[in-house]
matplotlib code that plots the C-alpha trace (Angstrom):
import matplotlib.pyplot as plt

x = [-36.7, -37.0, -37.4, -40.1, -39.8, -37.5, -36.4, -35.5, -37.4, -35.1, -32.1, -33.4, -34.0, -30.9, -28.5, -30.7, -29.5, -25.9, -26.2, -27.3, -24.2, -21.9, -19.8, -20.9, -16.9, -13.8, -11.5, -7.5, -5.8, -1.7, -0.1, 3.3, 2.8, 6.2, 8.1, 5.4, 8.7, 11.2, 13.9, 15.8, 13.0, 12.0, 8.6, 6.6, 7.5, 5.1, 2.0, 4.0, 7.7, 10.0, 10.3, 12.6, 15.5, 15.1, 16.9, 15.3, 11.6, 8.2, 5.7, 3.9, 0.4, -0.3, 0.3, -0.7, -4.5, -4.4, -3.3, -6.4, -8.9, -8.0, -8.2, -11.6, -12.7, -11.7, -12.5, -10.4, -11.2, -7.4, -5.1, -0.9, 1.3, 4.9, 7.5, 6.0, 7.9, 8.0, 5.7, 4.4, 4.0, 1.4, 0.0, -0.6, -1.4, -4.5, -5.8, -6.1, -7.8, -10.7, -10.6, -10.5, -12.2, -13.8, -12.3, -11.2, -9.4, -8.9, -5.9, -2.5, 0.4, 3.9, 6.9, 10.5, 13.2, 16.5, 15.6, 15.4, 13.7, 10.8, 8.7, 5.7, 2.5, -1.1, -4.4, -7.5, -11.5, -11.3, -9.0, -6.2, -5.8, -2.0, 0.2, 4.1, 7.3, 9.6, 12.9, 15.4, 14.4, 17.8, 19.4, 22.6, 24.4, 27.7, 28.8, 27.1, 24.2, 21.7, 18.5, 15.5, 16.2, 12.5, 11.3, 7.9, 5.0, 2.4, -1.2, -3.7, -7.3, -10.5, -13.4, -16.8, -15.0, -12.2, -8.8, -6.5, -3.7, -1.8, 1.7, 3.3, 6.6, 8.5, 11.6, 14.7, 14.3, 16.7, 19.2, 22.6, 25.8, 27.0, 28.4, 27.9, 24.9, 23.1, 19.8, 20.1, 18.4, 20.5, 19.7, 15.8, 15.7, 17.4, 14.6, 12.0, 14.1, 14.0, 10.1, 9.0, 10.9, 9.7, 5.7, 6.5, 7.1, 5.0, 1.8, 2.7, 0.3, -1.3, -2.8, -4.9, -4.2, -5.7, -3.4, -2.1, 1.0, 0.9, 3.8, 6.2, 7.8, 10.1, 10.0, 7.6, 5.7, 8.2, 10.9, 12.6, 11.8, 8.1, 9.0, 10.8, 7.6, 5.4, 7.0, 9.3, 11.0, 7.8, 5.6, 3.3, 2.9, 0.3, -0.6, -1.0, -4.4, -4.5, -5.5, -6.3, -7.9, -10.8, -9.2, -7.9, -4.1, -2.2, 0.9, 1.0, 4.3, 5.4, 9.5, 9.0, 13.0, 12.8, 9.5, 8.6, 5.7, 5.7, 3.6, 5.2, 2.8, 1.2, -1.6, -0.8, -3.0, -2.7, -4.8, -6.8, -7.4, -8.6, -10.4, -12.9, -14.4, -15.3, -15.0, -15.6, -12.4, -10.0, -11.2, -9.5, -10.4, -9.3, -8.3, -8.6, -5.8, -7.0, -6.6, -8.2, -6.8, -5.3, -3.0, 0.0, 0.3, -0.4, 2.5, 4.6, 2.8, -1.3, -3.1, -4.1, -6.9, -9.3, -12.6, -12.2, -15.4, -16.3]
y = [13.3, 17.1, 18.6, 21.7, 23.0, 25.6, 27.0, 25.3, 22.1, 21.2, 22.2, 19.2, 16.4, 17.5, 17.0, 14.0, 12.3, 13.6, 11.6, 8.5, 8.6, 8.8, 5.9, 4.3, 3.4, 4.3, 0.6, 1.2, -1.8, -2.5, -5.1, -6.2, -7.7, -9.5, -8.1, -6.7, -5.8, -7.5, -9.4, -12.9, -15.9, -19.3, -19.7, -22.2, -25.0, -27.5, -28.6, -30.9, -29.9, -28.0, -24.0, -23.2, -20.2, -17.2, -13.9, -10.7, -12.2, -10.3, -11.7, -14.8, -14.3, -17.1, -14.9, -11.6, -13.4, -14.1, -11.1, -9.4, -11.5, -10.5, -7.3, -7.5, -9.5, -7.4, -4.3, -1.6, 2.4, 3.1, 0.8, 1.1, -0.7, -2.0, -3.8, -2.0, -1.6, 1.5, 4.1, 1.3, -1.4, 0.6, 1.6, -2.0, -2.9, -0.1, -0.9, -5.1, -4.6, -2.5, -4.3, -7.8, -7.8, -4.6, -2.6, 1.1, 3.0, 6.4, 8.2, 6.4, 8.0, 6.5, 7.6, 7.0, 6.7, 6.0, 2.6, 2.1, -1.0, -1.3, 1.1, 2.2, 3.1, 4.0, 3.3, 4.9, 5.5, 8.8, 12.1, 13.4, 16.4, 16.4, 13.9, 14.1, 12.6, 12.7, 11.8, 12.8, 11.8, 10.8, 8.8, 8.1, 5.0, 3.6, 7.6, 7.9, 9.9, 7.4, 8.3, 5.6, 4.6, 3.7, 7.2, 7.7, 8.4, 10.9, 11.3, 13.5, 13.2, 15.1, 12.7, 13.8, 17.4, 16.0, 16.4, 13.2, 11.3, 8.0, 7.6, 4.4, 3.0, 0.1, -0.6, -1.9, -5.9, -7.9, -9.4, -7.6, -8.2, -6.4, -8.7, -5.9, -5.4, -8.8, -9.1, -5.4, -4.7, -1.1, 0.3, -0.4, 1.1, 4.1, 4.2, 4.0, 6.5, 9.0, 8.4, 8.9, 12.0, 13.4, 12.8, 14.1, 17.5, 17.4, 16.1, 16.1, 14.3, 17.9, 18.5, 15.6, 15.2, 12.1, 10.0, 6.2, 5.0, 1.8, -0.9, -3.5, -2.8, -6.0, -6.6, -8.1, -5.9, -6.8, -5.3, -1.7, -0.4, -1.0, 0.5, 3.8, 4.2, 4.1, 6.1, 8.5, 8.4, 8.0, 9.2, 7.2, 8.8, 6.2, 2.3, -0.2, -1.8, -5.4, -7.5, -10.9, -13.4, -15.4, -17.7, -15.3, -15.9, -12.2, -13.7, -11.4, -12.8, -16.2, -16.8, -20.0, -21.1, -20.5, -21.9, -18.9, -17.1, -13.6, -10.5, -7.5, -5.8, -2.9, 0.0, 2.8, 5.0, 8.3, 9.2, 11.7, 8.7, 7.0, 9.2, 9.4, 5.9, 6.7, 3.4, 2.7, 4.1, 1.0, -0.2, 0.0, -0.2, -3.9, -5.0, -7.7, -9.9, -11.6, -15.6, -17.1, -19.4, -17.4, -15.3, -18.3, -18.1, -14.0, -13.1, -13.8, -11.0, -11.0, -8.5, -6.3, -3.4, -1.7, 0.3, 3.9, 5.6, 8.0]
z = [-15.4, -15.6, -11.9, -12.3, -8.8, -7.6, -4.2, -1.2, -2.3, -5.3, -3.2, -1.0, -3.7, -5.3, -1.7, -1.2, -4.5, -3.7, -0.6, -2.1, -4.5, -1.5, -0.3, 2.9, 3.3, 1.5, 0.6, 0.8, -0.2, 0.4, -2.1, -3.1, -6.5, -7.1, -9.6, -11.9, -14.3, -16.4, -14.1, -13.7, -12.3, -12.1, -14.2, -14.8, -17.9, -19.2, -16.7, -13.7, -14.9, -12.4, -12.9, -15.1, -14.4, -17.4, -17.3, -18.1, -18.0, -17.5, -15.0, -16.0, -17.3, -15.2, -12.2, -13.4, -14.2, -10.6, -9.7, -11.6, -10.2, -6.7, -7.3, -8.6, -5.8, -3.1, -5.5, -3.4, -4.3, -3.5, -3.8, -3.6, -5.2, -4.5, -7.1, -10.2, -12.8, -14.7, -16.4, -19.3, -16.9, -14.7, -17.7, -18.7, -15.7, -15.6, -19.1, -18.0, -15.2, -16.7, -20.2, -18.5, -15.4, -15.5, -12.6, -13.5, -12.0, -14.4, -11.8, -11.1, -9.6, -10.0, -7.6, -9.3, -6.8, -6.7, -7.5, -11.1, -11.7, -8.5, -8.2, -5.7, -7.3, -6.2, -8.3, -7.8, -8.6, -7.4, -8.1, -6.3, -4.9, -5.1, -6.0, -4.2, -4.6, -1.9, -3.2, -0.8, 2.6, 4.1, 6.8, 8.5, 7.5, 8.6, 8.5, 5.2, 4.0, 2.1, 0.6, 1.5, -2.0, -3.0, -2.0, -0.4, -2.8, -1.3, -2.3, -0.6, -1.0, -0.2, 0.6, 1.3, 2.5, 4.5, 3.1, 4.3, 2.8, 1.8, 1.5, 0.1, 1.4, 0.4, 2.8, 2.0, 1.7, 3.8, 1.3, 1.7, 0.6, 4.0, 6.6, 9.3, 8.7, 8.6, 6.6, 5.9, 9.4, 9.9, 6.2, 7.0, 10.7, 8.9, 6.2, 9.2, 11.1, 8.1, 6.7, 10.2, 11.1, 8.0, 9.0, 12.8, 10.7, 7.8, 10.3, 14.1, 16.0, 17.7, 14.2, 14.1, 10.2, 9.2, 7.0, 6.5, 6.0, 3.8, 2.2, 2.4, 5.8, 5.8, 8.9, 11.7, 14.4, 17.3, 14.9, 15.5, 12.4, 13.4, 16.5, 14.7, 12.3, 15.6, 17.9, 18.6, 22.1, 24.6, 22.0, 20.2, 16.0, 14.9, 14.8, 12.5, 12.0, 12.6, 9.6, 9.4, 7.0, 6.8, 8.9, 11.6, 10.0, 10.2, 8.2, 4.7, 3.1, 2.4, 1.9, 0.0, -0.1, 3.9, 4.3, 6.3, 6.8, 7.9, 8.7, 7.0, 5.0, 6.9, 7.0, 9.6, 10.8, 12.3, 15.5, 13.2, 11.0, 14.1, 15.4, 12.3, 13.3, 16.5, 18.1, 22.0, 24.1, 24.2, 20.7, 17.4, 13.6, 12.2, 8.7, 6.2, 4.4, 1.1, 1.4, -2.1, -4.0, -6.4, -3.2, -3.3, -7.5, -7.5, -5.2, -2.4, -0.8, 0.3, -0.3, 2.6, 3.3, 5.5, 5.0, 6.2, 7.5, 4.9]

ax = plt.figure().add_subplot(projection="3d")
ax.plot(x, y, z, "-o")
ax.set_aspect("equal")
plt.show()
């Protein structure tokens, strides 16, 4: 169609067809996907036989098809990653989804801690403004300096004219060889301690920055490194959304040895984040966890989002 008028009436028809290509929301999605890499596992044999131990073995195909196909249910614009493997992993990872189920997303960012085998990772349908990654955020530990040793990956965005950000953490997991410090409970309150000391500065709460903070927290809500990445002293940084399924279950993470099934998988959102959905005073923005079939074979993990008011 070839648009013969000029002035302020084409300067209308042309915002209103902006306006029709804008999202009514903006879907950020959180998921663990179990050692997308090449590490010691139990796989699957033959149809009914037990799994079988193999060292230095990629992901099933069994589980990355699931994996796919949740991802193109839920069809998140943004979603981050935790327990990628490197570089040529992500990159695989990219080109399956859009070749097979037909989900692209063109941008990826990868961060590359101290951790040289899982990684964090975010995918997206639409470009960065900056990509960051903080290496060196550091904490105290028996005496020691450590480093949170999966970093935090930083992307900032500009939706629809407001500039906001994600930031990706995965914290330490609680296996430990450390008898004083039992299920590694010290090393990830000094992770929380450090990422949220770093935010206070970057974003204190008076600027009314809207960001989330996503990941693999290991740990449950009533836990103090909930507590460190929520507050400070008396004073409250940002909240996680609650999620839940389908079936009003909030668990996110199933220990299958244990038998245990845990919430540890998290969105955050700052009080400028909140803010934008301008809810009733007392009421605040919920979330979804994914519960299909294929969430038990995909990962240990669910997958978790929220649609941001854009």
């Amino acid at each position: 169609m070839i648009f013969r008028h000029s002035g302020p009436l084409l300067s209308v028809l042309l915002f209103l067809s902006l306006v029709d290509d804008l999202p009514a929301k903006l879907r950020v999605a959180t998921y663990n996907v179990r050692n997308y890499l090449m590490t010691d596992r139990l796989v699957p044999g033959k149809p009914g036989d037990k799994l079988i131990w193999r060292k230095n073995y990629p992901k099933p195909e069994i589980e990355k098809t699931a994996l796919r196909r949740i991802i193109a249910k839920v069809d998140p614009d943004i979603l981050a990653l935790q327990e990628m493997g490197g570089a040529p992993y992500l990159k695989e990872f990219q080109r399956d989804l859009e070749h097979v189920e037909g989900v692209s997303y063109p941008h990826a960012a990868l961060m590359l801690g101290a951790d040289e085998d899982r990684h964090v990772a975010v995918l997206s349908k639409i470009p960065f403004n900056q990509v960051v990654q903080h290496k060196r955020l550091s904490h105290k530990y028996f005496g020691q300096n450590e480093i949170v040793r999966r970093g935090l990956l930083e992307v900032q965005f500009n939706t629809n004219g407001l500039d906001w950000s994600l930031f990706n953490l995965h914290l330490k997991s609680k296996w430990t060889e450390r008898k004083d410090d039992p299920e590694a409970s010290l090393k990830r309150e000094g992770e929380a301690t450090a990422v949220r000391e770093f935010l206070k500065k970057k974003h204190p709460v008076s600027d009314g920055h809207p960001y989330l903070l996503v990941g693999d927290f290991n740990d449950t809500p009533n836990s103090k490194p909930l507590a460190r990445i929520l507050r400070s002293g008396n004073n409250r940084l940002c909240r996680y959304i609650y999620c839940q399924d389908e079936r009003g279950r909030i668990w996110s993470h199933y220990w299958r040895k244990g038998g245990l099934y845990s919430q540890i998988d998290y969105v955050c959102a700052s009080f400028g984040m909140l803010d934008l959905y301008k809810l009733p005073e007392g009421q605040w923005p919920s979330g979804n966890i994914e519960d299909s079939s294929d969430s038990m074979l995909a990962s240990d993990h669910r997958m978790v989002w929220v649609d941001l008011p854009f």
